[in-house]
C-alpha positions as CSV (number, residue, x, y, z in Angstrom):
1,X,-3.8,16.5,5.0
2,X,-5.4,19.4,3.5
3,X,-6.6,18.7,-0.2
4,X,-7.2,15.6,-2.0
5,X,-3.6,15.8,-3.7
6,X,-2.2,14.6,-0.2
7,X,-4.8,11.6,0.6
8,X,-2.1,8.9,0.3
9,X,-4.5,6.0,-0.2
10,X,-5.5,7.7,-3.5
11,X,-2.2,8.1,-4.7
12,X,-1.4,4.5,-4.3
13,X,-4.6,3.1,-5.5
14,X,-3.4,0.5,-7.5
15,X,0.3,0.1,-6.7
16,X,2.1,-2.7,-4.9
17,X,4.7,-1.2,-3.0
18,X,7.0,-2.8,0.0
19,X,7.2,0.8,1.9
20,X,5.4,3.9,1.7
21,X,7.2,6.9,3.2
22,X,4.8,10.0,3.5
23,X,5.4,13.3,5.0
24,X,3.6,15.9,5.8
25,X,5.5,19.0,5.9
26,X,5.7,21.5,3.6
27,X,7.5,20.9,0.6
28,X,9.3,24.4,1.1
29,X,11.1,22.9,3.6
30,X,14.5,20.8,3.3
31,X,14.3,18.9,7.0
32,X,12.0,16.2,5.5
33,X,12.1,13.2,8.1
34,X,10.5,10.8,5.7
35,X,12.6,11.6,3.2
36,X,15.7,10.8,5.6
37,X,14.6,7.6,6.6
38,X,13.8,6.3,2.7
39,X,17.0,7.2,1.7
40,X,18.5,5.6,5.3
41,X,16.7,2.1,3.8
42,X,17.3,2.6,0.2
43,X,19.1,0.0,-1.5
44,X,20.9,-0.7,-5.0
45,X,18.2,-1.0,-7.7
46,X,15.5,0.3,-5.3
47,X,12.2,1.9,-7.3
48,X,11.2,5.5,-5.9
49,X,7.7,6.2,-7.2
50,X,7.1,9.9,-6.4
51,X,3.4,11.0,-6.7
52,X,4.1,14.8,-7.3
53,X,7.9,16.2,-8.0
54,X,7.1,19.4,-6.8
55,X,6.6,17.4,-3.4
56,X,10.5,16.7,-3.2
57,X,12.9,19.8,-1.9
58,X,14.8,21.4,-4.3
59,X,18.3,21.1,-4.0
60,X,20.4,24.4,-2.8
């Protein structure tokens, strides 16, 4: 992790969560295998908190 943006301890500081999920490949790029296995998991009236939305891929 490069810059202080992607320390994941800081961006949870505070929050309870039952899963973290946290890649670290860049955020140009669609093939996100973190993001593949949250949605694998994800359930009906699951909470996604996203730390940065420009961290997400852009739909095409």
């Amino acid at each position: 992790m490069s810059t202080l943006d992607e320390n994941t301890a800081r961006q949870l500081d505070g929050l309870v969560v039952d899963r973290t999920f946290a890649g670290s490949v860049s955020g140009k790029d669609v093939d996100r295998p973190q993001l593949v296995a949250m949605l694998a998991v994800g359930c009906e009236g699951d909470a996604v908190i996203v730390h940065s939305m420009d961290r997400l891929p852009q739909p095409r």
